[in-house]
C-alpha positions in Angstrom: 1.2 -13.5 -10.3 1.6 -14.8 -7.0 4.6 -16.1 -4.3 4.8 -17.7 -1.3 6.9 -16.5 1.5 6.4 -19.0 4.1 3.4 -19.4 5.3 2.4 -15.9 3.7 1.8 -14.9 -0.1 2.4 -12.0 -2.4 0.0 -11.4 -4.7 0.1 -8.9 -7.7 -3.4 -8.4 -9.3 -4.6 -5.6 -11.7 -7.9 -4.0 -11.0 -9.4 -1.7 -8.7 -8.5 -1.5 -5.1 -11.7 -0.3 -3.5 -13.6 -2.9 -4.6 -11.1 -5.8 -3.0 -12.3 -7.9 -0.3 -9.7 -7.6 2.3 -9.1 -6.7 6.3 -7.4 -3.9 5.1 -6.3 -1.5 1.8 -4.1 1.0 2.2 -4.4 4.3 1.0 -1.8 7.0 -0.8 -2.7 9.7 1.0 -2.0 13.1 1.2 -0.6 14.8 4.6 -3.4 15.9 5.3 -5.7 12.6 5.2 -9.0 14.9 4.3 -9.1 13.2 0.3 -7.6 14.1 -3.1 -7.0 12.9 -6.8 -6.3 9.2 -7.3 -6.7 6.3 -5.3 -7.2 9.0 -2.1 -10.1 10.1 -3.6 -11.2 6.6 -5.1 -11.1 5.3 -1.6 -12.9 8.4 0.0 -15.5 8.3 -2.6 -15.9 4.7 -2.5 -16.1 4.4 1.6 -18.0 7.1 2.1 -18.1 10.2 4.9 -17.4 8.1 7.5 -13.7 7.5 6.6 -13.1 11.4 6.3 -15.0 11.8 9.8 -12.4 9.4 10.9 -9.6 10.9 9.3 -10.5 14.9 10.3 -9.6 13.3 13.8 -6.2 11.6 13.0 -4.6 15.0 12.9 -3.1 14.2 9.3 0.2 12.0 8.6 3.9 12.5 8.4 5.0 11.0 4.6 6.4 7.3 5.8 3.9 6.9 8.6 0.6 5.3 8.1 -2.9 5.6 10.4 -5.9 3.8 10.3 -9.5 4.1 9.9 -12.6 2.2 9.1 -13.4 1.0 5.8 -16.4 2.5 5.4 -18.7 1.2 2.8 -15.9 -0.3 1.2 -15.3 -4.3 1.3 -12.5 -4.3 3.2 -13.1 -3.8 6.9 -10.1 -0.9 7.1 -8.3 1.9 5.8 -4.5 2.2 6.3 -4.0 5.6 5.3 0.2 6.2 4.0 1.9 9.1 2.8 4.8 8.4 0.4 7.0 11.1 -0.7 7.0 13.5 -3.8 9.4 12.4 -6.6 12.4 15.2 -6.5 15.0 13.2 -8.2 15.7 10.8 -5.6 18.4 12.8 -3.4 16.2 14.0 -0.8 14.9 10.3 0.7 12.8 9.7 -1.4 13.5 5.6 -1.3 13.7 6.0 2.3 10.2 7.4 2.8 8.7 5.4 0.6 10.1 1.7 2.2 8.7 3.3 5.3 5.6 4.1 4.2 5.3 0.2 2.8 6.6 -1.0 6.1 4.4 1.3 8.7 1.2 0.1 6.6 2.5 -3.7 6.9 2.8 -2.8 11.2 -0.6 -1.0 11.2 -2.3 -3.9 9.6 -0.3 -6.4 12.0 -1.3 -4.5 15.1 -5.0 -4.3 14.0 -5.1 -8.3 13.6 -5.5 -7.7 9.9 -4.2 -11.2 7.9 -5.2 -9.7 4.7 -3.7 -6.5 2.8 -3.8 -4.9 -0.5 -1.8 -1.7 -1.5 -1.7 0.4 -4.2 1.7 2.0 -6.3 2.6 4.5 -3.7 3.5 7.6 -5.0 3.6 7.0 -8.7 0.6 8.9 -9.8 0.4 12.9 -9.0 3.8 11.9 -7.0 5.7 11.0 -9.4 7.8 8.7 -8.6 9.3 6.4 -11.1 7.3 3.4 -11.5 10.2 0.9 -11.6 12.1 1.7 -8.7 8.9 2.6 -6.5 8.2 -1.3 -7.7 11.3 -2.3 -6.5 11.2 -0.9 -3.0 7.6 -2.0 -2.5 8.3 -5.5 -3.3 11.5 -5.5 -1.4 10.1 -4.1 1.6 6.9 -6.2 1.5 8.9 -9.7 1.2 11.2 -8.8 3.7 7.9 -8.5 6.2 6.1 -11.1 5.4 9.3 -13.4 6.1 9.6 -11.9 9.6 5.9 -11.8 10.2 3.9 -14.5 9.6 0.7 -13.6 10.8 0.0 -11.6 7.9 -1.2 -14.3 5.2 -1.3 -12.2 2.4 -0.5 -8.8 0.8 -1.3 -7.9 -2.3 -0.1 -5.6 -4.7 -3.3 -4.0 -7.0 -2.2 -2.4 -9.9 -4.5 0.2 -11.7 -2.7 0.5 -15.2 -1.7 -2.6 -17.2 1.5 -1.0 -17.5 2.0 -0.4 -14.0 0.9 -4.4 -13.3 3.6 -5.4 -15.8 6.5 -3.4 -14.4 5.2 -4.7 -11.4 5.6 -8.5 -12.5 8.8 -8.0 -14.0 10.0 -6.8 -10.6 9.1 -9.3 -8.8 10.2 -12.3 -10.9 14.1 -12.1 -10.3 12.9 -11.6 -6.5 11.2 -15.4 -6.4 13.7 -17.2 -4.7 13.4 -19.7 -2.6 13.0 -18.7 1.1 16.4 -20.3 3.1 
């Protein structure tokens, strides 16, 4: 499933995000940055020791903020390593963090010259945040860049879990509108 937003597109995809061919994927990280369950350790795996060599110098991440690194042996030439927030029920800023970490990736990318970015469902795996609304506020938060920032030509959204890519898709339909 795909949209244009200007001269930019939002693409939702299922499959495997280390193997996409991209300036940049972004990574759900831990605090820390030094690798996990999941896509962290999919992507650490995949890329090899020279991300974590990176990363042991980055002096971890705040949840909402996002740092970069090489890509590694990965396809894609960069890591944007994010740390979305831990699913408590939603009172303590949860959607907040999570826009943030969405929208930090989106400048990280933008300030490294990256036109091309894939992300993962922050914080829906060990996380736990509800698939649903975390698709909402990703797709909300990515549109809403890409109209301000054209030179981003594409994001995309990869999706693990046929269930995840359809929540995904039925997010973002009622979001296609027209740009005005």
């Amino acid at each position: 499933m795909e949209i244009k937003i200007g001269k930019s597109r939002l693409l939702l995809k299922q499959g495997d995000i280390t193997q996409e061919e991209v300036d940049a994927i972004v990574n759900a990280a831990n605090s820390s940055l030094l690798g996990g369950g999941g896509v962290d350790g999919a992507i650490h795996r995949a890329g090899g020791s020279e991300i974590l060599e990176q990363c042991k110098k980055l002096g971890g991440c705040a949840p909402g903020d996002a740092k970069i690194t090489t890509g590694g042996k990965l396809k894609a030439k960069h890591v944007i390593h994010t740390v979305g927030p831990i699913w408590r029920g939603g009172g303590e800023d949860e959607p907040r963090i999570l826009a943030s970490a969405y929208r930090r990736s989106l400048e990280v990318a933008s300030e490294n010259h990256c036109s091309s970015v894939s992300f993962p469902s922050i914080s829906t795996g060990a996380y736990g945040y509800p698939v649903t609304e975390a698709a909402q506020i990703a797709l909300r938060t990515i549109i809403a860049f890409l109209r301000k920032h054209q030179e981003l030509k594409e994001a995309r959204m990869v999706l693990f879990s046929p269930e995840d890519f359809s929540t995904y898709a039925r997010e973002l339909r009622p979001m296609t509108v027209p740009d005005m």
